[in-house]
C-alpha distance (Angstrom), angle and dihedral (degrees) to the residues before:
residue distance angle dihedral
X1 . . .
X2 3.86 . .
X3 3.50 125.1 .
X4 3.80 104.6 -107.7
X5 3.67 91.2 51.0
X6 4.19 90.4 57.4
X7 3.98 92.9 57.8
X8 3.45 123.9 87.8
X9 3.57 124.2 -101.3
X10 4.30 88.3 -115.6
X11 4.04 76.6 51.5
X12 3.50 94.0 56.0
X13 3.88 101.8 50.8
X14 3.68 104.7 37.2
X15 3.72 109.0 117.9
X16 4.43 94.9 4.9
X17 3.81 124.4 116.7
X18 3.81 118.2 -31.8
X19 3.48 91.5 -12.3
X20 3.73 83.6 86.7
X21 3.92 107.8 27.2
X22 3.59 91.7 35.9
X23 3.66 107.3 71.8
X24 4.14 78.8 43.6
X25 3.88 88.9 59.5
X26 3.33 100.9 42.3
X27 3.50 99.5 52.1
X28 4.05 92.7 45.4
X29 3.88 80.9 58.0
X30 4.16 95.2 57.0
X31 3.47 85.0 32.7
X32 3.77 91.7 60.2
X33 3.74 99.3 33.2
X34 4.18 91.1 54.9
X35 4.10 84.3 50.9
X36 3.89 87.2 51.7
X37 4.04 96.9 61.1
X38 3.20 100.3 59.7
X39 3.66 98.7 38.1
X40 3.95 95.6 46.7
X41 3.83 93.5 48.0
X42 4.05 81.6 47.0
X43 4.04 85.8 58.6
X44 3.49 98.2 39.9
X45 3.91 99.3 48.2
X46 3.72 75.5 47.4
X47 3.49 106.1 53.3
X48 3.85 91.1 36.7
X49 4.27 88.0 55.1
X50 3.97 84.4 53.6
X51 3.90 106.5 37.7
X52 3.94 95.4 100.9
X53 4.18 76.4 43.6
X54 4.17 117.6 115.1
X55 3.62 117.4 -131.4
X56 3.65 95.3 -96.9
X57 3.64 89.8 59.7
X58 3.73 90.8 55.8
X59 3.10 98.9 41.6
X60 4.28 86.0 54.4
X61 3.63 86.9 49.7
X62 3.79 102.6 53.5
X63 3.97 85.8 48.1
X64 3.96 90.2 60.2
X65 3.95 99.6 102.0
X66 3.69 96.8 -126.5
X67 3.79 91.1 49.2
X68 4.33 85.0 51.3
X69 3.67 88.5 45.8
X70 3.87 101.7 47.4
X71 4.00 84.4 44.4
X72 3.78 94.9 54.0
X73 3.31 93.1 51.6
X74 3.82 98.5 43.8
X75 3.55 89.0 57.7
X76 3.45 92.4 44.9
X77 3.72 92.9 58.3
X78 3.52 94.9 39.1
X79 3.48 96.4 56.2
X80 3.80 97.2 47.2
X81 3.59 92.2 44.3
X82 3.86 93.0 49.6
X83 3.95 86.4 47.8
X84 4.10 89.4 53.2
X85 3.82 100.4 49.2
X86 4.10 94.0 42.2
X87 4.08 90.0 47.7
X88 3.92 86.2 52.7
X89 4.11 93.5 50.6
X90 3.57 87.6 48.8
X91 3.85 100.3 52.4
X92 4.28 86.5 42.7
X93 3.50 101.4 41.7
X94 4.68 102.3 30.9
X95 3.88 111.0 66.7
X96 3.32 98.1 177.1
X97 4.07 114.0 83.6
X98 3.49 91.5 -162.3
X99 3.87 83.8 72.0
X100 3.65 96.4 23.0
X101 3.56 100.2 69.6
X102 3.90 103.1 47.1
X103 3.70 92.4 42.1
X104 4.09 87.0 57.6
X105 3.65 84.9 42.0
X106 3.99 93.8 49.3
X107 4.14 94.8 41.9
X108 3.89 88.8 50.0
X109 4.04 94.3 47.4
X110 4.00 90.9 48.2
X111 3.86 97.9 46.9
X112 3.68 84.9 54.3
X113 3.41 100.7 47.1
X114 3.69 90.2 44.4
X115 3.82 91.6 49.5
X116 3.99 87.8 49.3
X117 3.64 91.9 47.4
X118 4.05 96.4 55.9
X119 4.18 84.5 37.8
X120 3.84 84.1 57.5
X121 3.62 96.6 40.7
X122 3.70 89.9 53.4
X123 3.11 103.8 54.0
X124 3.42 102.1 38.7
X125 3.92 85.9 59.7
X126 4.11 88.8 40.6
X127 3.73 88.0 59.4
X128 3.89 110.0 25.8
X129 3.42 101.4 115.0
């Protein structure tokens, strides 16, 4: 009798496919989501407090360092939580790996670019003097 077939089925999956990365994944996604809350009601209260605002004012706002901090970090979360949840509908809903793998590939590469795009814009704003 070979080896593999003596060990229990519990045995036999500990540490293979999801069963490892998964628990990972899933918690990076409620990890991310909890972050969210607080930071999109932070930018919402915010925006709503400045919406009769001019652009100057905005502008002064966003250069505050708690404003640049609490937006860095909202896009940080944002993008790695949008990256998460659009991997997972991709490996549940595309059979094919041909397209699986590239589409992963493609959301990942766009989150991050988008999330060092508004990083960048930030900043630049937060410390154009």
């Amino acid at each position: 009798m070979s080896r593999q077939r003596m060990r229990s089925p519990l045995s036999r999956a500990r540490g293979l496919g999801s069963a490892r990365e998964g628990v990972e994944h899933w918690w990076m996604q409620r990890v991310t989501a909890v972050a969210l809350i607080p930071l999109t009601l932070w930018l919402t209260a915010s925006l709503i407090a400045l919406m009769r605002s001019d652009y100057d004012t905005l502008i002064a706002w966003l250069r505050t360092p708690i404003a640049t901090i609490l937006m860095v970090l909202l896009l940080i979360a944002l993008f790695h939580h949008i990256s998460l949840g659009l991997r997972v509908v991709v490996e549940d809903y595309v059979h094919s790996d041909r397209a699986k793998i590239p589409a992963v590939v493609a959301i990942r590469l766009a989150c991050y670019a988008l999330a060092i795009a508004g990083i960048f814009a930030t900043l630049r704003i937060a410390f154009d003097g």
